[in-house]
N, C-alpha and C positions, 0 to 999 in steps of 0.2 A: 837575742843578739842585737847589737845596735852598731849603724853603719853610719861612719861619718865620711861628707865629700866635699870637698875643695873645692874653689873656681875660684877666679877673677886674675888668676898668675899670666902676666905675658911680659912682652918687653917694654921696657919704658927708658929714657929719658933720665939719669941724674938731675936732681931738685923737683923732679915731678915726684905725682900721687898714683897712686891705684887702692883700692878695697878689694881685698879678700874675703870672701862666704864660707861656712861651711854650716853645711845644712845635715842634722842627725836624724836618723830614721831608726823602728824598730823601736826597743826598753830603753827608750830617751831619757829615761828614769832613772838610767845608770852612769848617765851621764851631768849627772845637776853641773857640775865645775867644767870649763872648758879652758882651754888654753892651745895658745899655737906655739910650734918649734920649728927651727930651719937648720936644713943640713948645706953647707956651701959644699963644693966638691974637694975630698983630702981633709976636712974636718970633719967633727964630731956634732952631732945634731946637739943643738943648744936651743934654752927656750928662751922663748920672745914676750909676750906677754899671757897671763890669765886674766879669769873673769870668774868672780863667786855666781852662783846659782839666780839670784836675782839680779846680779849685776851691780850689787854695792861695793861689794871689792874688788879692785883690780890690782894688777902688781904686773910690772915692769922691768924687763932687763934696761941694766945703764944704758945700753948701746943704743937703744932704741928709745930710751924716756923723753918726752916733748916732741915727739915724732910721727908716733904709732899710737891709734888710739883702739882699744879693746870693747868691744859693744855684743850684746847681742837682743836678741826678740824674741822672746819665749813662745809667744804664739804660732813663732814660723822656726821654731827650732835650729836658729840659726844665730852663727853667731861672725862676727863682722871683726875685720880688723885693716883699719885706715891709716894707711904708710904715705904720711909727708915727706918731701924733703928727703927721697930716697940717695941713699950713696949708692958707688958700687961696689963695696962690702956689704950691701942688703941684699943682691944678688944669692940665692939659695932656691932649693926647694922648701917651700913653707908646708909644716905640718900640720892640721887640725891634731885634738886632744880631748879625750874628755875623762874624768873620774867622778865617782858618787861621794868623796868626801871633800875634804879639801883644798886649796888652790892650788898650796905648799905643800911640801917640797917635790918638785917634777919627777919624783920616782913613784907620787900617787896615780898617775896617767898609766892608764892601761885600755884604753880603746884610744883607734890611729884611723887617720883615713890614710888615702895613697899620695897625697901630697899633691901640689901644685907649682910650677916652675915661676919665679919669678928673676927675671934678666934687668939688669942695670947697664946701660949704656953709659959709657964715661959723657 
């Protein structure tokens, strides 16, 4: 089994920053690709950004390109995503992701953590 957890979600400030964690534990090994999704409330969970296995590739929703930047650290099994210049339609629950192939298309994702709340104040 391999378990993925969230942090760094709280309230912020429109045109502020925050970084989001999530740290996988367990057959990490099933997870080489990561990627995060957010669900707003009355919408459909949509994805934000991946991350290829070393972190050569990455890929980006429009919404978020020049914004949001997708990292992680293999050593600490974690992977990072750093939200500039937040709106308040980035207001959602943000989801870690991860899959053992590749980045594309977000129906490859089948391990989930429990999400993280992140609030945008106008």
């Amino acid at each position: 089994q391999v378990q993925l957890v969230e942090s760094g979600g709280r309230l912020v400030q429109a045109g502020g920053s925050l970084r989001l964690s999530c740290a996988a534990s367990g057959r990490t090994f099933s997870v080489y690709t990561r990627a995060w999704f957010r669900q707003a409330p009355g919408k459909e969970r949509e994805f934000v950004a991946a991350i290829s296995s070393r972190g050569a590739g990455t890929y980006y929703a429009s919404s978020v390109k020049g914004r949001f930047t997708i990292s992680r650290d293999n050593a600490k099994n974690t992977v990072y995503l750093q939200m500039n210049s937040l709106k308040p339609e980035d207001a959602a629950v943000y989801y870690c992701a991860g899959a053992g192939g590749s980045i594309w298309p977000p129906r490859n994702y089948d391990y989930w953590g429990q999400g993280t709340q992140v609030t945008v104040s106008p």
